[in-house]
Structures are given as structure tokens and as C-alpha cells.
KOLKOLMI-70056 format. One record per atom (N, C-alpha, C): residue in one letter; residue number from 1; x, z, y. Coordinates in Angstrom, 1 decimal. Layout:
N
A|NUM|X|Z|Y
...
END
This chain:
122
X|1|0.9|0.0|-1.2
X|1|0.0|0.0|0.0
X|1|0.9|0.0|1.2
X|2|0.7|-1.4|2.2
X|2|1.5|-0.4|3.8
X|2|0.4|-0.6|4.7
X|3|0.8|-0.4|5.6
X|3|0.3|0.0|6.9
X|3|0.6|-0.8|7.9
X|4|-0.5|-1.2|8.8
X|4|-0.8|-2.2|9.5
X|4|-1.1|-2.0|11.1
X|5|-0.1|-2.3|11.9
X|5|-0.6|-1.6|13.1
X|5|-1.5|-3.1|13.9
X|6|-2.8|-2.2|14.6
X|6|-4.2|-3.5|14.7
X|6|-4.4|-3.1|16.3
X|7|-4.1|-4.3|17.1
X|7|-4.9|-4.0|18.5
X|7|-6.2|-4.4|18.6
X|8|-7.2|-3.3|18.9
X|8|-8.3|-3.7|19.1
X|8|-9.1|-2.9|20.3
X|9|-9.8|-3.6|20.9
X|9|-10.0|-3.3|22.7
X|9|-8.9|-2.5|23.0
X|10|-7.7|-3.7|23.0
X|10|-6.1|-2.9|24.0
X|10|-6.1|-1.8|23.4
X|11|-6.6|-1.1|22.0
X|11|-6.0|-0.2|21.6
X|11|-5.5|0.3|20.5
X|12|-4.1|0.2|20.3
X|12|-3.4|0.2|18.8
X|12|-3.7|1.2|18.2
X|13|-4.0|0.8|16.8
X|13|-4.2|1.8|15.6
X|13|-3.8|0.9|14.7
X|14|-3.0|2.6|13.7
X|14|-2.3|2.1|12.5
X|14|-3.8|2.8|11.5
X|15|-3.6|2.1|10.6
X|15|-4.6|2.0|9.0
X|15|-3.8|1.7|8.1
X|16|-4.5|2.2|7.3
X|16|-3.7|1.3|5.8
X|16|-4.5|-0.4|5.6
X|17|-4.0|-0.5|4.4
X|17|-4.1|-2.3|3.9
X|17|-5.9|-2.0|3.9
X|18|-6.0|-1.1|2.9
X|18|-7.2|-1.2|2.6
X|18|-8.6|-0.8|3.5
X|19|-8.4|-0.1|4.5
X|19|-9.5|0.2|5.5
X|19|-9.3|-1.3|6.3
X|20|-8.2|-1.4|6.6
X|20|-7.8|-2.9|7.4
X|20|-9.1|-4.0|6.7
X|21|-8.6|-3.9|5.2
X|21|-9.4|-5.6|5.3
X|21|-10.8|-5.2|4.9
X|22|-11.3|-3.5|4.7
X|22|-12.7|-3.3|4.5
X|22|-13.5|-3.4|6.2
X|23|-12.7|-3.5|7.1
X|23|-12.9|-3.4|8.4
X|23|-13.5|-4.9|8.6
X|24|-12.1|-5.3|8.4
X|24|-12.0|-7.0|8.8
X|24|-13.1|-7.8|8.5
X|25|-13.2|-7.3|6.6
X|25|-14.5|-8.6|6.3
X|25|-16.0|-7.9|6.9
X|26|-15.4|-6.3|6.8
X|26|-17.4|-6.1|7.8
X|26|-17.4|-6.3|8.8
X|27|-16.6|-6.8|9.9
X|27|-16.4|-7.4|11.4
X|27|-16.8|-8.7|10.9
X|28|-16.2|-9.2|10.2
X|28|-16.4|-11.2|9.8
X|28|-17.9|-11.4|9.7
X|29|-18.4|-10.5|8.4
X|29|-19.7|-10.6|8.1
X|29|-20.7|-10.4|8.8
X|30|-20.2|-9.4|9.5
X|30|-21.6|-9.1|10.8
X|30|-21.4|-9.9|11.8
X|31|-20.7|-10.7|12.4
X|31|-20.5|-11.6|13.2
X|31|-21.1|-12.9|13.2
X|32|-20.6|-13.3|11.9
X|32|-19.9|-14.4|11.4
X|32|-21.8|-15.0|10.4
X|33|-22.8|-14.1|10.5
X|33|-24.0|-14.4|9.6
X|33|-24.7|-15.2|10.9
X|34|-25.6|-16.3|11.0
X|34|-26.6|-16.7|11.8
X|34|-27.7|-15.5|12.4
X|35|-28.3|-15.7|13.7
X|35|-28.9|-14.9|13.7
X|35|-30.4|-16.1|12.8
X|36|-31.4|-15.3|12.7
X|36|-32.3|-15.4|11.5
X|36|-33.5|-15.1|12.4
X|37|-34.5|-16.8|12.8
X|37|-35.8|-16.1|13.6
X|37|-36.8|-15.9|12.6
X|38|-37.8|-14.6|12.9
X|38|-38.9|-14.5|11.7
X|38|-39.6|-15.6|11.4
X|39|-40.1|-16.3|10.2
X|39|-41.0|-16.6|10.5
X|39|-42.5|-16.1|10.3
X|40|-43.5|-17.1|11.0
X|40|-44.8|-16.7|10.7
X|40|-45.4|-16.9|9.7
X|41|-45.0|-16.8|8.0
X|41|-45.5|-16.6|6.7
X|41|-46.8|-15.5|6.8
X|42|-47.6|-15.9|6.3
X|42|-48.9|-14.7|6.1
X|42|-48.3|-14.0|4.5
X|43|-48.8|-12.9|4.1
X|43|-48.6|-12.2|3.5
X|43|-49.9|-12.3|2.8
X|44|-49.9|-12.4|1.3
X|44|-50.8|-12.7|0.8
X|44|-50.8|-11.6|-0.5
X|45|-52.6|-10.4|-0.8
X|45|-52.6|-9.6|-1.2
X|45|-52.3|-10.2|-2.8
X|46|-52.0|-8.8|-3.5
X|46|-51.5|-9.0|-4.8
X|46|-53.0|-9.1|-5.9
X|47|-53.1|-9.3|-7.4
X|47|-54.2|-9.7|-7.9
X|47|-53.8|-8.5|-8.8
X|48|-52.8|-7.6|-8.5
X|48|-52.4|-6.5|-9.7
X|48|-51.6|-7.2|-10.9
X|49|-51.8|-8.4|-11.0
X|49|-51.0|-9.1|-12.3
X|49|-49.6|-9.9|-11.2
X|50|-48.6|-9.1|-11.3
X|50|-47.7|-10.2|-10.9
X|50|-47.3|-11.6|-11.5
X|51|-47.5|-11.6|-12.9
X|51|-47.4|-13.1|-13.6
X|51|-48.2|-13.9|-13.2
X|52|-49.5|-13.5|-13.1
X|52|-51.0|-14.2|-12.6
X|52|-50.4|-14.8|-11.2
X|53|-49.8|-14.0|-10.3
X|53|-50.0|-14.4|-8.5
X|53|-48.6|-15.3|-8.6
X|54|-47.5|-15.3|-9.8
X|54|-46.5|-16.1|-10.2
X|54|-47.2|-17.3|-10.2
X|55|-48.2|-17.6|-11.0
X|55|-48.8|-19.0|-12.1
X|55|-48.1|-19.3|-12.5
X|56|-48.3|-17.9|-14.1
X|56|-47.4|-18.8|-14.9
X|56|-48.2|-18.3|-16.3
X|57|-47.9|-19.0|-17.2
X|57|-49.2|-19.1|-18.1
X|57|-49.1|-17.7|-19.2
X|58|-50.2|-17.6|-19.9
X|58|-50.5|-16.3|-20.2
X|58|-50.4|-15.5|-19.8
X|59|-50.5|-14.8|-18.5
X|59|-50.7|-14.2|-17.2
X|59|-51.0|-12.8|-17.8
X|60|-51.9|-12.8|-18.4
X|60|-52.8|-11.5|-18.8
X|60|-51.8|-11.2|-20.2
X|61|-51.6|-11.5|-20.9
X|61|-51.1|-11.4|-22.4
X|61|-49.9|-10.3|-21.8
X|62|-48.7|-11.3|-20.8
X|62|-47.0|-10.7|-20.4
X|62|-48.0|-9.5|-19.7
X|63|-48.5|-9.6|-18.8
X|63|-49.1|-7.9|-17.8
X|63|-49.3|-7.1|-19.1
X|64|-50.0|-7.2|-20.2
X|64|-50.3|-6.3|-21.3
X|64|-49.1|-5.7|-22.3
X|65|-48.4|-6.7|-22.5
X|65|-46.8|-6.7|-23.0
X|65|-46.2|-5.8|-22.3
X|66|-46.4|-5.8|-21.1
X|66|-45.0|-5.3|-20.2
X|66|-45.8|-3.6|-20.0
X|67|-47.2|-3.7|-19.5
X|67|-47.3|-2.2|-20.1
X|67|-47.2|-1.3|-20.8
X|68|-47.6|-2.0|-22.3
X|68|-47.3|-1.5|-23.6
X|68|-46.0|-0.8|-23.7
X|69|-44.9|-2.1|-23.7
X|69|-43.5|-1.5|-23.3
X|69|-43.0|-0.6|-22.6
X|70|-43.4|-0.1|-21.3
X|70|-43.0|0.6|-20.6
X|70|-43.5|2.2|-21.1
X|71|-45.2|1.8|-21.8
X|71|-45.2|3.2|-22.7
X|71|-44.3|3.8|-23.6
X|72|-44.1|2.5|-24.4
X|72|-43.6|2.7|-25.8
X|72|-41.9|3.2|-25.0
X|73|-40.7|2.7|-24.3
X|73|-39.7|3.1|-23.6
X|73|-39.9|4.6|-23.0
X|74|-41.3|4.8|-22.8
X|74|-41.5|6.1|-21.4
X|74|-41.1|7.5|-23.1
X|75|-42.1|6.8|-24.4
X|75|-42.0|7.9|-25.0
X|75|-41.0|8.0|-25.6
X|76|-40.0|6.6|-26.3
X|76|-38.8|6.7|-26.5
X|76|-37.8|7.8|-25.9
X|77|-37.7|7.9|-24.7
X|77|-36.8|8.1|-23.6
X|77|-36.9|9.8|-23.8
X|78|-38.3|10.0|-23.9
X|78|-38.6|11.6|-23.3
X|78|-38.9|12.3|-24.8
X|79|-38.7|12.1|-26.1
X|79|-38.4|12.1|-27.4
X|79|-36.9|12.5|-27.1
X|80|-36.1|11.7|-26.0
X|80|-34.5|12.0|-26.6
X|80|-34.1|11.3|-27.9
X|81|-34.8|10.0|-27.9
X|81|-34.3|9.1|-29.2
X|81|-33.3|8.2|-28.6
X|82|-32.4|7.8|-29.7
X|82|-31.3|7.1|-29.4
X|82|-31.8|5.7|-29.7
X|83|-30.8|4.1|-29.5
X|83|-32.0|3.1|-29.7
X|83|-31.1|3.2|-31.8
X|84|-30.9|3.9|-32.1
X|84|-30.5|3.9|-33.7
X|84|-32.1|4.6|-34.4
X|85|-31.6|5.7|-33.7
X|85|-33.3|6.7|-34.6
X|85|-34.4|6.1|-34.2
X|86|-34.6|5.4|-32.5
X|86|-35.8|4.6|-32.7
X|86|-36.1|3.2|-33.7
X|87|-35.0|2.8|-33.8
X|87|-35.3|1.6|-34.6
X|87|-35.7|2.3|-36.0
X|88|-35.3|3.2|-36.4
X|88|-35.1|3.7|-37.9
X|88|-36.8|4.1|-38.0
X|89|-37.1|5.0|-36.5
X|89|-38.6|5.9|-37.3
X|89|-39.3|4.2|-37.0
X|90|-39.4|3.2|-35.8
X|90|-40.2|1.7|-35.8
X|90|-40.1|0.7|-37.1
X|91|-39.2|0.7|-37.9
X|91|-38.6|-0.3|-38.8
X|91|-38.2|-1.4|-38.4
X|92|-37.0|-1.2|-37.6
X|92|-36.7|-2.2|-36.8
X|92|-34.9|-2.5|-37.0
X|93|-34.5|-3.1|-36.4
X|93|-32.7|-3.1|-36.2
X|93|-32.7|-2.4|-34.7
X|94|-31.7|-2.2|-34.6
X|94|-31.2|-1.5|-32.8
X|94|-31.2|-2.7|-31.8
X|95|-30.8|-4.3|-32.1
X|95|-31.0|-5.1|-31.2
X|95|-32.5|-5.2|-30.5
X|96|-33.6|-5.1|-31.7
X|96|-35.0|-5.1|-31.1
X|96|-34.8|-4.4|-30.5
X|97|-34.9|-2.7|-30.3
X|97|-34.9|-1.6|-29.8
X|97|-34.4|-2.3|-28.3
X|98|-32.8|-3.1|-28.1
X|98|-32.4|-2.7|-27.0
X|98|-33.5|-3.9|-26.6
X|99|-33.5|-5.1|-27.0
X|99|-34.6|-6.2|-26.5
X|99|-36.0|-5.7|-25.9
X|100|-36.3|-4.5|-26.3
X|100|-37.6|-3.8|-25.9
X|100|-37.5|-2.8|-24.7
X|101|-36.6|-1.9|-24.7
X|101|-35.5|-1.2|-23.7
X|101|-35.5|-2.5|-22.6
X|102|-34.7|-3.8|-22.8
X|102|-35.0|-4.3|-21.4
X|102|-35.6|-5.5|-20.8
X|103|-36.8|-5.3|-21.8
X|103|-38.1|-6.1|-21.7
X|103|-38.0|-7.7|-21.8
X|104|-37.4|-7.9|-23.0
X|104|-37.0|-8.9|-23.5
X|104|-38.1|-9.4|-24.9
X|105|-39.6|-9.5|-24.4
X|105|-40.8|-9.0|-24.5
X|105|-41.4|-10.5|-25.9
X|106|-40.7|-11.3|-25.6
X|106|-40.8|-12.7|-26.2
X|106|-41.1|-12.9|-27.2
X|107|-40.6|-12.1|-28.2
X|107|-40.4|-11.9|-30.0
X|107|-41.1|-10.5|-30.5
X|108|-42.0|-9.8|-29.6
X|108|-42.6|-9.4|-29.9
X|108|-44.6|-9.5|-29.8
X|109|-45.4|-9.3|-30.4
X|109|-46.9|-9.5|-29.7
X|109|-47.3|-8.4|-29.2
X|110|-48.5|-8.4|-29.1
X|110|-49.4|-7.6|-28.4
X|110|-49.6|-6.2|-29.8
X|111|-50.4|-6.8|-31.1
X|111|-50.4|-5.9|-31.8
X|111|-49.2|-5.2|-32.0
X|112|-47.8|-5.9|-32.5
X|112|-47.0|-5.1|-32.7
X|112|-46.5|-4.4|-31.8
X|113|-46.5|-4.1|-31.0
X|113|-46.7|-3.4|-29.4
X|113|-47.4|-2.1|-29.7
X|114|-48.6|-2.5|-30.1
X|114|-49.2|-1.0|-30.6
X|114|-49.5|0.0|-31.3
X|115|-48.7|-1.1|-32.6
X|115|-48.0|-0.8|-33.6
X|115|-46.9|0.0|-33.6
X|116|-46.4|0.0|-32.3
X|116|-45.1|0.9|-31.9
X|116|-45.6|1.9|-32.0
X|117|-46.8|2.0|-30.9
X|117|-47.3|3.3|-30.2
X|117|-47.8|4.1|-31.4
X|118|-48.7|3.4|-32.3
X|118|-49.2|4.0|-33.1
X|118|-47.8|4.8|-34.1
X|119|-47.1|4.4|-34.2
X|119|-46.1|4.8|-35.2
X|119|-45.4|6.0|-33.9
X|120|-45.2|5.8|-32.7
X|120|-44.5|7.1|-32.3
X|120|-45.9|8.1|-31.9
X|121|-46.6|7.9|-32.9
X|121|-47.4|9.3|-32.5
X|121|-48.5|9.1|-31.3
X|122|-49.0|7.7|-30.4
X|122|-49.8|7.9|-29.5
X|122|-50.9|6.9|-29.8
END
């Protein structure tokens, strides 16, 4: 590391290397960006299905998936299961587990979803 002596408004200061160039590029960046006028976009309310206000198809099916999941994760989590003992009490491998963990929802359905639930007790 050395040390850099910097004039800035006529007034020298030493820094090291590293405050120097964390200074420099946040001087560049904040400068150096366009200013950005708003525009007048209307804001348009939500339908509660984000997939649906997406348009993208099976709309309703992925909103039901993605709830399911986040139960079946909420009870995982607060169990204190690991994704090994979850896969073990679901009859599953641990890749499902993590695929489900981070809603990689694709390869699994709707029943088996509740299938989960039903098997962790809810």
C-alpha cells in the first residue's frame, strides 16, 4: 500500500491507495452519471398475481406454486431441518430440496406441493 498526496480545493491531503481510488470512482460516478428527467408513466394497480399483471401463461397455477413453496420452506426452516433430513422425511434427493429452497418450481406440480405439506405435518 502507499500513500498518495491529493490536492483538492487547494487543499493537500495524504490518503492511502485505497480510500484514494474508493474516493476517485465515487467522485467519477456521481458526476460522471446523466442527470435522469422523470418520466410521466402512470402506475398501474396490481391484480395480487404478479405472473397474471407479467402475462405470462398459467398465471394462476405459478401464484399457487410459489405459495405452496414458501409454506412448505417457512416449515422447513422453523423445524430446523437441514436440506438432507428434509429430503429424507419428503422422499426426495437434497437437489430437489435445494430446487424448492430457491423456487425453482418447474419440476414440481401443484399436488405434489401438498404432498409436501401433507407429509411435514400440515
Amino acid at each position: 500500500m502507499f500513500c498518495a498526496a491529493v490536492l483538492a480545493a487547494g487543499v493537500s491531503l495524504v490518503i492511502s491507495s485505497t480510500t484514494f481510488a474508493y474516493k476517485l470512482r465515487r467522485k467519477i460516478t456521481r458526476f460522471a452519471m446523466p442527470k435522469r428527467k422523470l418520466s410521466s408513466t402512470s402506475v398501474l394497480p396490481s391484480s395480487g398475481n404478479v405472473f397474471a399483471d407479467l402475462g405470462l401463461p398459467e398465471a394462476e397455477e405459478k401464484q399457487t406454486k410459489v405459495r405452496l413453496a414458501v409454506a412448505i420452506n417457512q416449515i422447513i426452516e422453523g423445524m430446523g431441518l437441514s436440506q438432507t433430513a428434509a429430503a429424507e422425511r419428503l422422499h426426495l434427493n437434497q437437489p430437489k430440496i435445494s430446487a424448492l429452497a430457491n423456487y425453482r418450481l418447474s419440476g414440481f406440480s401443484v399436488e405434489r406441493l401438498i404432498h409436501f405439506l401433507n407429509a411435514l405435518g400440515r
